[in-house]
N, C-alpha and C positions, 0 to 999 in steps of 0.2 A: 310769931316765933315760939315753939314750945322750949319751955322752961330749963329743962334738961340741957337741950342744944344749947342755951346760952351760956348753963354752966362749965359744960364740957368746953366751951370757947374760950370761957376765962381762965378755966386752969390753964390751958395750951398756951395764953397768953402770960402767966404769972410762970409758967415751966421756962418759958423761951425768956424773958426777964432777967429768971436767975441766972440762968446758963450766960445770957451775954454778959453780968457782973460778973460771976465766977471768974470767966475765961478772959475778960477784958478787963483785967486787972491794972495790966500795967500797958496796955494799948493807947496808944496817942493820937489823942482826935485831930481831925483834917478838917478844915472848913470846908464846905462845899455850895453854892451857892445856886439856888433855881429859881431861874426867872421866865414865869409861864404867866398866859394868861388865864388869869384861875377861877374867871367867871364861867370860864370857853367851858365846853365839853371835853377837848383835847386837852386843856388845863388839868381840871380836875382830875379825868383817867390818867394823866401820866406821870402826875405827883403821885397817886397813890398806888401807881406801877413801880414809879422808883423807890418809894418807903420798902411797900415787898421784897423789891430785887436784892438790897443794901439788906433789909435782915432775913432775907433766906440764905444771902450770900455768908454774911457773919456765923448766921449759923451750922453752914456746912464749912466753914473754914475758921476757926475758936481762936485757931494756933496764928492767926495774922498780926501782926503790931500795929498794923492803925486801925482805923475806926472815921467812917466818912458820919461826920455833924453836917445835917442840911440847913439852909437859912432860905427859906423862901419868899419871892417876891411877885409881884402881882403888878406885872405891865399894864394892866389894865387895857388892854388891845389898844394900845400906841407906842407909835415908833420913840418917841421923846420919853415915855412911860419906862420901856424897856430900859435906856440908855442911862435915864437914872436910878432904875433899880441897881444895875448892875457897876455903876459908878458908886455905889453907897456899898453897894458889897465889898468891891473891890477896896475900897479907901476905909469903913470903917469894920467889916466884916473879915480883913484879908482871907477872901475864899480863896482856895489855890485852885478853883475848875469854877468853870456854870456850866449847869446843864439848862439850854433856851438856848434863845428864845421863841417863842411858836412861829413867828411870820420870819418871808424873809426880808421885808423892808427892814424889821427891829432887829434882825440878824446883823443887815449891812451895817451899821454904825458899831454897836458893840463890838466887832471882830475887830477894828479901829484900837476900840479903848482896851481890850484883850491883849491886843499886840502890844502893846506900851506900856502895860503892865506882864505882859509874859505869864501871864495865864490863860489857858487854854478854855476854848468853848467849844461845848459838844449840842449840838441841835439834833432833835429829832423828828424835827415838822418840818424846818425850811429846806427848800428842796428846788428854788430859783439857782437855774446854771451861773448864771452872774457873778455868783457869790465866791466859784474858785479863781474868779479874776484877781483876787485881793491876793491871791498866792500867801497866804499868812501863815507859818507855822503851826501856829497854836487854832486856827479851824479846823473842828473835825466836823463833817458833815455824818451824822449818824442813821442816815437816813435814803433814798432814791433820789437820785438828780431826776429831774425832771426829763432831761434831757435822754436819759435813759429808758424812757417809755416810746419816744420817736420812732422807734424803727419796728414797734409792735402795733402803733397807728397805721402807720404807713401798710403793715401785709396787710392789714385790717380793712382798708380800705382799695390795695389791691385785689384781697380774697372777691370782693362786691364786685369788683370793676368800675366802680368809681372816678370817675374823669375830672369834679370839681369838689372840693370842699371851703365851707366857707366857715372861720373861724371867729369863735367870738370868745373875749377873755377881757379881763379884767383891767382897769388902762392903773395898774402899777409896776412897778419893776418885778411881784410874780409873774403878774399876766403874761408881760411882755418878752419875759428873760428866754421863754421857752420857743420862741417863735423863730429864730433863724435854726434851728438842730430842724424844726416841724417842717416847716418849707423846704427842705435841703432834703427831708425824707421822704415828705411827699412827691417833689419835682424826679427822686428819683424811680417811684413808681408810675412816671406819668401822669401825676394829678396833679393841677393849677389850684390854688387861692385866687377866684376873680374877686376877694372882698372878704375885707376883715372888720368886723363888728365888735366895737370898744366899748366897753361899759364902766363907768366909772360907779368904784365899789359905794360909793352916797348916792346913788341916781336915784331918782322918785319911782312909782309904780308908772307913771305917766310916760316918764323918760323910755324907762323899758318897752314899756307898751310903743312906743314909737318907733324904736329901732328895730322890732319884733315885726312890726307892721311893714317897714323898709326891706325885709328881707324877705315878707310872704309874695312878693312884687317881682321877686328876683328867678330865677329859673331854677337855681340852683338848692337841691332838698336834701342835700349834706351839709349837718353843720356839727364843728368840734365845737366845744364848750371846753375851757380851762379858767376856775378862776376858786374862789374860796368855797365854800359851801353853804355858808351865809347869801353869796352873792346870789348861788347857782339854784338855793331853791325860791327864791324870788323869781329867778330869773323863768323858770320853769313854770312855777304858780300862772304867771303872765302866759308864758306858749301854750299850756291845755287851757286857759282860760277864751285865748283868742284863734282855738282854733289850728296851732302848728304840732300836736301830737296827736292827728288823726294819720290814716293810710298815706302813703307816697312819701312821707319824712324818716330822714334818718338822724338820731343824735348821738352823736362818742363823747364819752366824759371819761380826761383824764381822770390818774388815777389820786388826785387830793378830792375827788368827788366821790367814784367808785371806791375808795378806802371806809371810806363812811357810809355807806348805805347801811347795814347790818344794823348803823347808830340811828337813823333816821326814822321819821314816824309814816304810819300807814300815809298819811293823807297829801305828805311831801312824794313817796315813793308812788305813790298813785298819778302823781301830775307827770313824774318820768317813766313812766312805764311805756316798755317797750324799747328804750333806750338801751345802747352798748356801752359796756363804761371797761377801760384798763386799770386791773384791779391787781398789787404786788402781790404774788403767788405765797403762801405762807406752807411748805410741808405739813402734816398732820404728822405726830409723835404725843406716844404718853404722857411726857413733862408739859406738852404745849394744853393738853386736853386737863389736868392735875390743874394747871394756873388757872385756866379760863374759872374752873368751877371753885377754885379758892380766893381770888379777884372779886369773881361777885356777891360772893358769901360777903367777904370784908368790906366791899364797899358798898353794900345793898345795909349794911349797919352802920356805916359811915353818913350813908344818903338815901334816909327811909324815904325820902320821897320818890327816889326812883324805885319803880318795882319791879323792874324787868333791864337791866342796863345791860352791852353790848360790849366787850374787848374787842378794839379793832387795832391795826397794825400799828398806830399810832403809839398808843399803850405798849404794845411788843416791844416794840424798836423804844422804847424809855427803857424799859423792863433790862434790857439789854445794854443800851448805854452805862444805865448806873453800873452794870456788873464789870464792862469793860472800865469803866473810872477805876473803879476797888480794885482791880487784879493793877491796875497802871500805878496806883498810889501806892499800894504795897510792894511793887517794883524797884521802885525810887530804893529802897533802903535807909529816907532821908529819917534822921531823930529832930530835929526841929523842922517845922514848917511854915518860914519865916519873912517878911517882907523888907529889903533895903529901900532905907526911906530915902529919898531926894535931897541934897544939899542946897541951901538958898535961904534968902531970905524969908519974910513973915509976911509978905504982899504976895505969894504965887496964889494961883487959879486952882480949883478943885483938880483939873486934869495935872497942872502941872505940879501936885504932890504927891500925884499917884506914887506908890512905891514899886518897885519892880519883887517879885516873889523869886527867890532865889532857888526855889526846887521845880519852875515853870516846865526850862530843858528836860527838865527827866522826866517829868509825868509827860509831857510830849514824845520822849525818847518809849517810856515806856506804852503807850497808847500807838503806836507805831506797831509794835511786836506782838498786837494784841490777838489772839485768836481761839477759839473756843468754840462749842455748836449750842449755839442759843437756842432763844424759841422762838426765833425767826429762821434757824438753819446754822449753816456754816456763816459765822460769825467771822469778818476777816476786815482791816483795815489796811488799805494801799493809800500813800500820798495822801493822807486825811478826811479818806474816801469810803464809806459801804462800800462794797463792791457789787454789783450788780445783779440783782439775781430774775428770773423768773416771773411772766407774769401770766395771769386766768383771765380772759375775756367772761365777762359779766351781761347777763341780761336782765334788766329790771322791772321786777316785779313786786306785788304787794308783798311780798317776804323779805326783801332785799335784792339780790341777784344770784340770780341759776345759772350757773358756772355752765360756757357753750364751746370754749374750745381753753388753749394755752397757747405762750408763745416763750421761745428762750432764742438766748442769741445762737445758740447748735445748730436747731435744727426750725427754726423758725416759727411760722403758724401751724398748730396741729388743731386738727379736731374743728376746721371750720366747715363744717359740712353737718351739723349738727342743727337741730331745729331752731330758729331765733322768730319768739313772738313781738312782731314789729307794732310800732305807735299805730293804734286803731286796730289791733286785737289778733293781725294778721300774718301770716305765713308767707305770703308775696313778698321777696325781695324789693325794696325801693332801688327803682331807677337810676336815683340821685339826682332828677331833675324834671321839671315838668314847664310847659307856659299855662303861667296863671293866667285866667279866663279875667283878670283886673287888670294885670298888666296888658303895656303897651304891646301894639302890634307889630310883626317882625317889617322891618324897610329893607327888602329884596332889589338892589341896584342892578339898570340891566342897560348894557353898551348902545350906545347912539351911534351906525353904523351907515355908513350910501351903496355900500354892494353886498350880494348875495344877505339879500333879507329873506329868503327863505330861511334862515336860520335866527335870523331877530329881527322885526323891524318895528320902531317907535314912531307911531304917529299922534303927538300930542301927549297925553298922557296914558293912552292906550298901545301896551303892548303884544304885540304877535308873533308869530313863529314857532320853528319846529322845537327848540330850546324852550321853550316857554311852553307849550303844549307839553314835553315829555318833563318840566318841572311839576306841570301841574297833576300831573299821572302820578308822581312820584310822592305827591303829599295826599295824592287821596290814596293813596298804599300805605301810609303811614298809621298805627293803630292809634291814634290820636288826631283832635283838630290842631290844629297850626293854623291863626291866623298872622295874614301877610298882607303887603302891600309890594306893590310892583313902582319901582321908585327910578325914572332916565334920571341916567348919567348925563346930566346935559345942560346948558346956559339957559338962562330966561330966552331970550330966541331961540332956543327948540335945537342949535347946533350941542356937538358933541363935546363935553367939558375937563377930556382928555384920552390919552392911549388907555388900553388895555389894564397895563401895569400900573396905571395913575388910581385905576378904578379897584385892584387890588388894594393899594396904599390904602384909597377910602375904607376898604373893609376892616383890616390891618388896624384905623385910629380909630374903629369905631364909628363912623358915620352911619353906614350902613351894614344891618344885622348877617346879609349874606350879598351873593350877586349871580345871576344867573344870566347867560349866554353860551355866544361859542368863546368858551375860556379855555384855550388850552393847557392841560398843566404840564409844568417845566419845572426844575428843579430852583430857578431863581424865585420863581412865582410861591413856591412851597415854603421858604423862608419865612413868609408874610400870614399866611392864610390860611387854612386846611382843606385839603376837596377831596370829596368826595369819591368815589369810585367813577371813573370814566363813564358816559352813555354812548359815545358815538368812535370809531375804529382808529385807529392809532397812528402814528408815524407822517414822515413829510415826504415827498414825493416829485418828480420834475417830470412838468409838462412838455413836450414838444411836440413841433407838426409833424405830420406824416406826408411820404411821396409815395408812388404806385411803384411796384416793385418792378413794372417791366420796363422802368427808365432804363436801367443795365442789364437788364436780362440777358444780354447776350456772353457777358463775364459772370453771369451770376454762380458759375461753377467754379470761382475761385474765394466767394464768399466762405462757403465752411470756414476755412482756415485761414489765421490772420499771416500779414506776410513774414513777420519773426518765423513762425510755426513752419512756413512754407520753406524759408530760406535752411531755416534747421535740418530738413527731412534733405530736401537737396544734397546739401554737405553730407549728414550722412552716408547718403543712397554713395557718393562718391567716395566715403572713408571705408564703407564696408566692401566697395569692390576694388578700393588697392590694397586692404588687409587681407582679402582672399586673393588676389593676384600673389603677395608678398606668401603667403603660405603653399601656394599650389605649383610657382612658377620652377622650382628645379626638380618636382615631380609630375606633372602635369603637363603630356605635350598640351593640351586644349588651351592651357596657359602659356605658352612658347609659341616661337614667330618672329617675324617680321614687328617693330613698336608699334606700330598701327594699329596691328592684328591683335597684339597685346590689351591694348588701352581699349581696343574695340569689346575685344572679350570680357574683361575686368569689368568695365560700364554696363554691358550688355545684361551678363551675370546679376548683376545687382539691382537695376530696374526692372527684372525679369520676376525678384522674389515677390513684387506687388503684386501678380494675378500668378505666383508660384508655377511657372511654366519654361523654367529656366532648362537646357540640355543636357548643358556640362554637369560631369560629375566628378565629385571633388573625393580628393583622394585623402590628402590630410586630416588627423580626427582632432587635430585644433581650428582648421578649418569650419568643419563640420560645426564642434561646441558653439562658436561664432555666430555660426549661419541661421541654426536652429533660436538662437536668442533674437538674433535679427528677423527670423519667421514673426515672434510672436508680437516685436513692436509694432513689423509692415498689418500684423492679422487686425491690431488693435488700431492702428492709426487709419485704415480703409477702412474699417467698418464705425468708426468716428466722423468720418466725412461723408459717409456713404448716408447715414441717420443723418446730419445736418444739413444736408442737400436734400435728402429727399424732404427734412422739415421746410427747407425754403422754399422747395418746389409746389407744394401740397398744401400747406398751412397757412402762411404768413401771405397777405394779402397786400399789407401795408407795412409800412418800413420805417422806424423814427430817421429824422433826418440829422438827431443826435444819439448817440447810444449809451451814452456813460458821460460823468460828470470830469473825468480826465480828460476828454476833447475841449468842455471849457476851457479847463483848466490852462492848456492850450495854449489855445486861438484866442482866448478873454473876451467874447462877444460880449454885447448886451443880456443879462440875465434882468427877468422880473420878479416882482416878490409883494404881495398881498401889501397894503398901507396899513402900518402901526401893529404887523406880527413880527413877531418874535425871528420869525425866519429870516430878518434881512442879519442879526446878528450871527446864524447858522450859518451863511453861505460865506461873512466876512472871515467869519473863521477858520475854513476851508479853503483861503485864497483867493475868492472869484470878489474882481475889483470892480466890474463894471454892472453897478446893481440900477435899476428902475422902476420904482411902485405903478401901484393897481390898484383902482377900488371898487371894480364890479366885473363881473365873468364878460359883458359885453366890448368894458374895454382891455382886458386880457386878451381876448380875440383881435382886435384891432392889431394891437401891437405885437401879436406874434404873424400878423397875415404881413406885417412891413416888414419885420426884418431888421437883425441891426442897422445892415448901411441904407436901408430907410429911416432913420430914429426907430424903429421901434426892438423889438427884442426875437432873440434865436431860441430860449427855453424859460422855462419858469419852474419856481419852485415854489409848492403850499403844501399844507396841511388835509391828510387824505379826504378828511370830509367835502374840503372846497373842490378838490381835484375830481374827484367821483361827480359832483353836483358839476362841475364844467363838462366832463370829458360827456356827462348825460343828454348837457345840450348841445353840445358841436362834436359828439361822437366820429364823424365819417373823416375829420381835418385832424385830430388829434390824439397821441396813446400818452402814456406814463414811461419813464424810463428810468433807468436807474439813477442813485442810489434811493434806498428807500429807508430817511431816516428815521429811527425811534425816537416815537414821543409817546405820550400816555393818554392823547385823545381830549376832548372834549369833558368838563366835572361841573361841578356847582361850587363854589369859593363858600368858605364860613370861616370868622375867624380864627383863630390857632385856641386850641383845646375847644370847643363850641362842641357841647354833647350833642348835638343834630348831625354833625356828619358819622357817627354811626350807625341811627337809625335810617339816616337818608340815603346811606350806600347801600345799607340792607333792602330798603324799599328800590333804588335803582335798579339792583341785580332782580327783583322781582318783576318790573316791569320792562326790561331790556327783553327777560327769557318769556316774554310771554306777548301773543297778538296785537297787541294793545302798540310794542311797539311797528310791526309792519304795516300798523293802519298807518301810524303817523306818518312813516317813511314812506308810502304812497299820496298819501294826502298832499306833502312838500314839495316831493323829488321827483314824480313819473310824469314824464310827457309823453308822447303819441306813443310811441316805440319801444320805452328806453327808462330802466328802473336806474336811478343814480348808484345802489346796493348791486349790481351784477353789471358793472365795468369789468373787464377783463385787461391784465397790463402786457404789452408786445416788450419784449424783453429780449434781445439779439442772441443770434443762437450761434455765430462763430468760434471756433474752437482754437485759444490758443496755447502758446509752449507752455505756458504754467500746468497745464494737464498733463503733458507729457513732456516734461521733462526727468522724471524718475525713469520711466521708462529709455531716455536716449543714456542717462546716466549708466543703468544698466550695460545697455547695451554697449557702448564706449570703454567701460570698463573690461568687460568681457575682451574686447581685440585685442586694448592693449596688453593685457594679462597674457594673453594670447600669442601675440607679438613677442612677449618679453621671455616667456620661455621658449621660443622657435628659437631667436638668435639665440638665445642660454646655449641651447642643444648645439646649433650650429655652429657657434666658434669652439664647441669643445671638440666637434669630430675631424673640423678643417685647423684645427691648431695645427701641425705639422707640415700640411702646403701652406697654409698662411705664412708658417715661419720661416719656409724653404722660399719663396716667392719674394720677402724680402730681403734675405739675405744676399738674394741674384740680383737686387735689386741694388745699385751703389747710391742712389740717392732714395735717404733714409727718412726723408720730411715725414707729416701727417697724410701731407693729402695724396701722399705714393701708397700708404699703407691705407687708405680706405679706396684708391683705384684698387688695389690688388684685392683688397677682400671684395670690391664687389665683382674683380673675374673671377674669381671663384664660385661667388654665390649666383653670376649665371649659367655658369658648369651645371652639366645634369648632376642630379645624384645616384650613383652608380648603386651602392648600399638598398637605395630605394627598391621594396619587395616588386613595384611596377616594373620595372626597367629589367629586376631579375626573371619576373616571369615574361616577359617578352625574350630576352636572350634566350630561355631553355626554347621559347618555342619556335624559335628560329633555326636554331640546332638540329630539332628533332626534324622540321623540313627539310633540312639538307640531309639527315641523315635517309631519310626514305625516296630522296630522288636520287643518292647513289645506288641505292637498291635497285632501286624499281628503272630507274632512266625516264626519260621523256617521253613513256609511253604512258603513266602515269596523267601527264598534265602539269601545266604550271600549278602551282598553290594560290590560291588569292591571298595567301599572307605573305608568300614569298617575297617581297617587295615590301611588305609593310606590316608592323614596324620593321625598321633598319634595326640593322648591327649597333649594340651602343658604340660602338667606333664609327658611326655612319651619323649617331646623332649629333657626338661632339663636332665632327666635323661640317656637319651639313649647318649646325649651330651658330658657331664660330665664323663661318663661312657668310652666312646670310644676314649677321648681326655684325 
């Protein structure tokens, strides 16, 4: 240090001296009491952060009335350390605050003897969530909950894709406090803890070295680290020494580790390098940058031995507490600062003389209101709490760490897309998990089945099949080796050692690492286990026999349409020719007559609009609207049967001799169903009571050639793979019929979170889309003929009223509508004979006045423009045969039409 510089520091120091005698004349000192561990590194910087803060603070503010007196005390990093520092304070020191204690095990009891005393503790290290259980007034946490960095682990380990982390921390109430927020933020990015790694903060180099070695075994190469820094670089010296910070590993160190590295030396920071550590975000500001460089001046002559020392947030966050005490105690307004003693006698206990401090309330009151912009930021206390701020993802290197992204509760992870040099020097994102070439080999569980072993069959210890072939496809597509073992599901005699769903459960408790067969997955099944992406086609399906279609060929022309459909058209064809009889009959001779001729005409009409070849012509234009709507149902419903006929005719060879799962439904024949599948609980679902197992395509056969009322069965239902591989070998006796339920096919089971079903469904869809698998699927499935993959399903092609019923809707609509403004019209224009008609009438009942109106509405209608132009042309013939005379000729109209007085009569007459 040159000479000069030392004296300019003394004056600075004899300047600032006087000015606080001058002005602190008549200011009233406040005990204050610190209790730190003062050998720590954290110790020392934050005693001589608080000395700063207290007389930078004094010195910008002369005009205050108290004055904070420190008493410092030296825990000597123990919990019992702490508890009596701070019990001598309190009893012979009456401090009225502490500022400690570093840990938060020596936290937990002090806030105890705080509270009983009614003096407030301010910590700026302890940072165990725990701690706001005590709910105590007088705790202020000065500091980051821990709990506060959780949800910046958590994107962190989202950002990767990360599926397991496995944490290892510290077996104290630190380590541990943080662990249910960790799990609760993890599980909600999808990531599991399969294993937590406890180290207790005395374990030997040996102990580590062993629990280090327990987890190079394990799969999984995410691991958090939370524990002291003491612990952490122990813990670390052990991982590059044995090997866990080369390529493939990934390590998060909370941020009581990451807080520190700036502090830490080359050779520490060389053993985690490559590490990501959560490190609290600090703004950059002039005053922040002014401290740093006047901190170390003063404490670099304080502790010539350090020649290069480091302010880390630790320091800040003191720096800041002490300021927040001084603005709280000057708040108070209090002139004495004073303790009431306890009453009792001369035999009480140390705790039990403690005195209570009578101005506790208000420095608590005013430490509440406290707020200001530190050199950590906006300075703000809620409920005895920092409030939350900000944190920078850290990558660790020989400097420290090279800030790679940030994280705030706004707007979450920013900036992770940035370069992060991983353990072993590299840019490759780790996987998060790998099988170690030491560890055990995976036990792959595969079903011990008696039918259709073309899909698995065990004999002894050797398994075969198409499942087992296309698993093994699937791991040599994997960019890594995986070894395995292929492990029956099955008793020491070689039988099967349970269902399907038993063999799941195994996977489920951990017996076995995965299971490979025909597994198909179901959503009960998914509960348990995780699978993989399907390899084999989807859904369940019902078998039944087929008959030759020219059993009934001779009716076969009433198949199209079922008889609902058939009965509907019927009625219509009849609704539509009494709503055109009803419209045309008092204008229309073609619709007058004799009732025969009538009803004959009306029928005639209406079955005539099928091949639109009808005579008559209709005179009415609500007729008409009618008729034309009725065109276009007859157009659409003939060339509906006209296509399904010709499909039966043409096409369909064979005929299921059930068509739909509603004829079960029924009749409740014998239904079958594969042994120990999932589908006997599908079908119970659906109603169908009379079920009967299967355990090989041969005796599936059997019991569909008997028949229920031979014991055997009318249909079955499976799973499409089995159904294709049946229908492959007895093709020419059996099709598929409806319904065809959704499933999700055939997978491989791995337990729930098991980082292998994402690589192995990536490798599945690789070899599903590629040759590899139509070799297999010949290999298994093709017989003489006949590929199991190009079954084709007969599916009934009759057409019922559910098709068209919109269409009759229509249609119905339209008459009545039709209908309803015809009478409209007609009782307006025969209101006056209607009313004349009853009046002549002496009996006045209902059914007199609906005989009357309906002689009138078989009256022609005279008004009608037909009737008018038939009278002019009647007229104008007689008028030219008195001209002319009989030399002329008869008229061929002369006779016809008649005189409208010729129709009433002839009408009336024949009716």
């Amino acid at each position: 240090m040159k000479p000069n510089q030392g004296i300019r520091r003394a004056l600075w120091f004899i300047a600032g001296c006087v000015l606080l005698v001058a002005t602190a004349g008549e200011a009233r000192n406040v005990s204050v009491g610190v209790v730190l561990d003062m050998e720590s590194w954290v110790g020392k910087m934050g005693l001589s952060c608080i000395h700063m803060s207290l007389s930078e603070f004094y010195q910008a503010n002369p005009h205050y009335n108290t004055r904070i007196v420190l008493h410092p005390k030296d825990s000597a990093s123990d919990v019992v350390g702490a508890a009596a520092a701070a019990l001598d304070l309190i009893k012979n020191n009456k401090v009225q605050a502490i500022l400690g204690p570093t840990t938060s095990m020596q936290t937990n009891f002090v806030i105890k003897l705080a509270h009983k005393a009614h003096v407030p503790i301010l910590t700026f290290t302890a940072s165990s969530p725990r701690l706001a259980s005590y709910r105590s007034p007088y705790f202020f946490r000065l500091t980051q909950t821990d709990s506060a960095q959780v949800a910046a682990i958590s994107a962190l380990v989202k950002a990767y894709n990360w599926r397991q982390v496995v944490l290892i921390y510290q077996d104290d109430e630190f380590g541990d406090g943080m662990l249910p927020y960790l799990i609760d933020a993890l599980q909600d990015v999808n990531a599991r803890v399969p294993y937590r790694s406890v180290i207790d903060p005395t374990a030997t180099e040996d102990q580590i070295g062993e629990e280090l070695y327990k987890l190079m075994t394990m799969p999984t190469r995410v691991f958090l680290v939370h524990m002291q820094p003491s612990l952490a670089i122990r813990l670390f010296a052990k991982a590059n020494k044995i090997g866990m910070m080369r390529e493939g590993y990934a390590w998060i160190l909370t941020d009581v580790i990451a807080n520190l590295l700036d502090s830490m030396s080359s050779s520490v920071l060389n053993s985690m390098e490559g590490a990501l550590g959560v490190k609290t975000y600090v703004p950059k500001s002039m005053e922040l940058a002014r401290f740093k460089i006047k901190w170390k001046r003063e404490f670099v002559m304080e502790n010539s031995v350090l020649t290069d020392p480091h302010l880390d947030i630790f320091g800040l966050w003191a720096y800041d507490a002490a300021r927040a005490l001084a603005m709280a105690i000057e708040k108070t307004g209090a002139k004495n600062f004073t303790f009431e003693n306890p009453k009792g006698s001369e035999n009480l206990t140390d705790l039990e003389t403690l005195g209570v401090s009578r101005n506790g309330e208000k420095i608590v009151e005013g430490l509440s209101k406290t707020q200001f912009m530190g050199l950590t930021g906006n300075y703000e206390i809620v409920n005895g709490q920092l409030q939350s701020a900000a944190f920078e993802i850290v990558n660790v290197n020989s400097n420290g760490g090279n800030r790679v992204g940030f994280w705030n509760p706004e707007k979450g992870l920013l900036g992770n897309n940035m370069i992060v040099i991983w353990p072993g020097t590299t840019e490759a994102v780790p996987k998060g998990w790998e099988f170690p070439t030491a560890g055990k080999r995976l036990k792959i569980g595969v079903p011990v089945k008696e039918g259709y072993s073309e899909f698995v069959r065990v004999n002894g210890k050797e398994v075969e099949g198409y499942c087992r072939d296309v698993f093994d496809a699937v791991i040599e597509a994997l960019p890594y080796a995986l070894p395995f073992d292929y492990i029956p599901f099955a008793l020491p005699n070689g039988s099967s050692a349970g269902s399907y769903n038993d063999l799941i459960m195994q996977v489920n408790r951990g017996v076995y690492d995965g299971a490979v067969g025909d597994l198909t997955i179901v959503a009960n099944r998914s509960k348990y286990v995780d699978f993989t992406l399907p390899f084999t086609e989807s859904g369940v399906s019902m078998i039944v026999p087929t008959q030759p279609n020219s059993k009934n060929r001779a009716w076969l022309f009433l198949k199209p349409l079922t008889l609902d459909l058939w009965i509907t058209s019927f009625c219509f064809f009849v609704f539509m020719g009494f709503v055109v009889w009803i419209l045309e009959h008092r204008i229309n001779q073609d619709f007058r007559g004799p009732p025969t001729h009538q009803i004959g005409t009306s029928l005639w009409y209406s079955f005539c609009t099928m091949v639109f070849a009808q005579r008559e012509t209709l005179i009415s234009n609500l007729a008409r609207f009618v008729v034309v709507i009725w065109f276009f149902v007859v157009f659409v419903l003939t060339q509906s049967y006209t296509a399904s006929l010709t499909s039966l005719l043409t096409v369909q060879q064979l005929q299921p001799t059930i068509t739909n799962i509603n004829e079960l439904l029924k009749t409740q024949p014998w239904v079958g169903y594969q042994d120990g599948s999932f589908v006997w609980g599908l079908l119970t679902s659906v109603g169908i009571k009379n079920l009967k197992s299967y355990g090989s395509p041969e005796e599936l056969d059997e019991l569909l050639r008997l028949g229920s009322s031979n014991g055997g069965i009318d249909a079955a239902f499976d799973e499409m793979p089995y159904v294709k591989l049946f229908l492959s070998m007895f093709h020419d006796k059996y099709t598929m019929g409806d319904p065809n339920y959704k499933t999700d096919g055939f997978g491989f089971a791995f337990p729930i979170g098991s980082p292998l079903v994402a690589d192995i469904s990536r490798a599945v869809l690789n070899v599903t889309e590629s040759e590899k698998m139509n070799q297999l699927q010949r290999k298994w499935f093709k017989n003489e003929d006949n590929s199991w993959s190009s079954i084709s399903k007969i599916t009934p092609s009759r057409l019922n009223l559910s098709s068209f019923w919109g269409l009759f809707l229509i249609a119905g609509t339209a008459a009545i509508t039709a209908l309803l403004i015809y009478f409209i019209i007609f009782l307006y224009k025969e209101q006056h004979t209607l009313s004349h008609a009853v009046n002549e009438d002496s009996n006045s009942s209902i059914g007199s006045k609906i005989r009357a109106l309906l002689r009138i509405y078989d009256k022609i209608d005279l008004t009608s423009h037909m009737f008018k132009k038939s009278n002019h042309s009647q007229m104008a013939d007689n008028k030219i045969h008195a001209i002319y005379g009989d030399s002329v000729g008869a008229s061929p109209s002369s006779n016809y039409p008649p005189s409208p007085s010729n129709y009433s009569d002839h009408d009336s007459d024949s009716e």
